[in-house]
C-alpha positions in Angstrom: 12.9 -2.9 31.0 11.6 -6.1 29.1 7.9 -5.4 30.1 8.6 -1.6 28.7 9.6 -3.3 25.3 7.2 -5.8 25.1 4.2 -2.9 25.8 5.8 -0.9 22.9 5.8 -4.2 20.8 2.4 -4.3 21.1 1.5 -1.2 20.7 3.6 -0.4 17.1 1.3 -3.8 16.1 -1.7 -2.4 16.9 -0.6 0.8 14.9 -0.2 -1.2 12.3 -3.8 -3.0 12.5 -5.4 -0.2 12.3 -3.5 1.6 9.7 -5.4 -1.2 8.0 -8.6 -0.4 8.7 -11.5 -0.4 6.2 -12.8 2.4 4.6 -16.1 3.3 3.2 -16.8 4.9 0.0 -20.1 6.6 -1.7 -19.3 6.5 -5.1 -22.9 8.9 -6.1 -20.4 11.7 -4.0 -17.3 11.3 -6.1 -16.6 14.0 -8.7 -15.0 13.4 -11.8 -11.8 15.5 -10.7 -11.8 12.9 -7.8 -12.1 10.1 -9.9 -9.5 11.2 -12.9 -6.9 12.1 -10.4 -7.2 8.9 -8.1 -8.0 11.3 -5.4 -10.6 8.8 -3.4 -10.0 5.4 -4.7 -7.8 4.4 -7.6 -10.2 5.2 -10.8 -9.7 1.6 -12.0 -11.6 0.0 -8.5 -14.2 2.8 -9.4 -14.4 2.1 -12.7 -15.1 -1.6 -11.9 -17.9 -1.2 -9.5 -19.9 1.2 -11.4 -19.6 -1.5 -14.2 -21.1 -4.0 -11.4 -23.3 -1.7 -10.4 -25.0 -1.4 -14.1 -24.8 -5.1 -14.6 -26.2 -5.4 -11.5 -29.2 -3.1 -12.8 -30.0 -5.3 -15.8 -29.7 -8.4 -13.8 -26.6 -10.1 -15.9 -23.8 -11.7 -14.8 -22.1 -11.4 -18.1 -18.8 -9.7 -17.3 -17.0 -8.4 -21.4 -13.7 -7.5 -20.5 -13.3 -6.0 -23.3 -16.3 -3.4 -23.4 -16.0 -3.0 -19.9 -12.2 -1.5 -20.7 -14.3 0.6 -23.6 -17.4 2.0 -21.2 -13.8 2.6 -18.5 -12.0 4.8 -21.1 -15.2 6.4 -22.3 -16.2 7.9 -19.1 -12.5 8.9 -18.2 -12.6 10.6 -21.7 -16.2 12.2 -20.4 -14.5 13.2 -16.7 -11.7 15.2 -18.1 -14.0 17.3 -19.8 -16.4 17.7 -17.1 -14.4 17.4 -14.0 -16.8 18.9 -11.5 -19.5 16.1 -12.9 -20.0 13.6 -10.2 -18.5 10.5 -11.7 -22.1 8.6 -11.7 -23.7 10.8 -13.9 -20.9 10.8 -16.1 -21.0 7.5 -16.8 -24.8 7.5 -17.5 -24.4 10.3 -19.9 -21.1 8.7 -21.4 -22.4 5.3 -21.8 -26.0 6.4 -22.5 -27.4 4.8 -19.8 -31.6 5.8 -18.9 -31.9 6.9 -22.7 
Protein backbone atom coordinates (compact mmCIF):
# COMPACT_ATOMS: atom_id res chain seq x y z
CA UNK A 1 0.00 0.00 0.00
CA UNK A 2 2.78 2.56 0.84
CA UNK A 3 4.98 1.58 -2.25
CA UNK A 4 1.54 2.00 -4.44
CA UNK A 5 1.39 5.63 -3.04
CA UNK A 6 4.74 6.51 -3.18
CA UNK A 7 4.85 5.26 -7.25
CA UNK A 8 1.77 7.49 -7.75
CA UNK A 9 3.72 10.35 -5.92
CA UNK A 10 6.17 10.19 -8.30
CA UNK A 11 4.47 9.82 -11.06
CA UNK A 12 1.81 13.09 -10.60
CA UNK A 13 5.58 14.97 -10.07
CA UNK A 14 6.79 13.93 -13.14
CA UNK A 15 3.36 15.06 -14.73
CA UNK A 16 4.03 18.04 -13.45
CA UNK A 17 7.79 18.32 -14.91
CA UNK A 18 6.82 17.92 -17.98
CA UNK A 19 3.80 19.98 -18.14
CA UNK A 20 6.68 22.34 -17.89
CA UNK A 21 8.43 21.54 -20.75
CA UNK A 22 9.95 24.09 -23.23
CA UNK A 23 8.53 24.95 -26.23
CA UNK A 24 9.82 26.22 -29.45
CA UNK A 25 8.51 28.93 -31.53
CA UNK A 26 9.24 30.25 -35.31
CA UNK A 27 8.06 33.56 -35.17
CA UNK A 28 8.56 34.13 -39.49
CA UNK A 29 5.33 31.31 -39.19
CA UNK A 30 3.13 33.40 -36.99
CA UNK A 31 0.25 35.21 -38.64
CA UNK A 32 -1.04 38.33 -37.51
CA UNK A 33 -4.52 36.71 -36.36
CA UNK A 34 -2.09 34.45 -34.20
CA UNK A 35 -0.27 37.24 -32.94
CA UNK A 36 -3.40 39.75 -32.14
CA UNK A 37 -5.30 37.11 -30.48
CA UNK A 38 -2.33 35.63 -28.22
CA UNK A 39 -3.01 32.42 -30.00
CA UNK A 40 0.88 31.21 -30.00
CA UNK A 41 2.69 33.23 -27.48
CA UNK A 42 1.34 36.25 -25.58
CA UNK A 43 1.74 39.17 -28.33
CA UNK A 44 3.78 41.22 -25.80
CA UNK A 45 6.88 38.27 -25.63
CA UNK A 46 6.48 38.51 -29.54
CA UNK A 47 6.42 41.85 -29.71
CA UNK A 48 9.72 41.98 -27.67
CA UNK A 49 11.75 39.70 -29.59
CA UNK A 50 11.01 41.01 -33.01
CA UNK A 51 12.24 44.39 -31.34
CA UNK A 52 15.55 42.29 -30.46
CA UNK A 53 15.59 40.80 -33.36
CA UNK A 54 15.85 44.36 -35.40
CA UNK A 55 18.20 45.75 -32.89
CA UNK A 56 19.97 42.86 -33.25
CA UNK A 57 20.09 43.63 -37.21
CA UNK A 58 21.65 47.06 -36.74
CA UNK A 59 24.02 45.89 -34.24
CA UNK A 60 22.72 48.22 -31.14
CA UNK A 61 22.23 47.45 -27.81
CA UNK A 62 20.21 50.50 -27.23
CA UNK A 63 16.91 49.28 -25.79
CA UNK A 64 13.95 52.85 -25.92
CA UNK A 65 11.26 51.76 -23.99
CA UNK A 66 9.38 54.11 -25.04
CA UNK A 67 9.56 53.65 -28.94
CA UNK A 68 9.77 50.13 -28.58
CA UNK A 69 5.95 50.44 -26.88
CA UNK A 70 5.32 52.86 -30.18
CA UNK A 71 6.85 50.26 -33.01
CA UNK A 72 4.53 47.38 -30.44
CA UNK A 73 1.24 49.34 -30.89
CA UNK A 74 2.08 50.16 -34.51
CA UNK A 75 2.29 46.79 -35.71
CA UNK A 76 -0.79 45.55 -33.54
CA UNK A 77 -2.56 48.60 -35.28
CA UNK A 78 -1.00 46.97 -38.74
CA UNK A 79 -2.23 43.15 -37.65
CA UNK A 80 -5.81 43.98 -37.12
CA UNK A 81 -6.03 45.20 -40.48
CA UNK A 82 -4.13 42.54 -42.11
CA UNK A 83 -4.72 39.53 -39.93
CA UNK A 84 -3.68 36.77 -42.41
CA UNK A 85 -0.13 38.94 -42.68
CA UNK A 86 2.50 36.87 -41.01
CA UNK A 87 3.43 39.04 -38.10
CA UNK A 88 7.18 39.53 -39.52
CA UNK A 89 6.29 41.19 -42.45
CA UNK A 90 3.96 43.33 -40.76
CA UNK A 91 6.25 44.78 -38.73
CA UNK A 92 8.70 45.53 -41.64
CA UNK A 93 5.98 47.23 -43.52
CA UNK A 94 4.59 48.94 -40.18
CA UNK A 95 7.81 50.14 -38.98
CA UNK A 96 9.30 50.64 -42.51
CA UNK A 97 11.88 48.53 -42.04
CA UNK A 98 14.27 47.48 -45.70
CA UNK A 99 12.91 50.87 -47.23
Amino acid sequence: MKTTIIAAAMVSMLGVCTAQAQTTVDVAKISCRQFIFDDIALSKSIAVWLAGFYAGQQHTTVVDLDRMQQSIDKVQDYCRLNLETPVMEASKKALGIGK
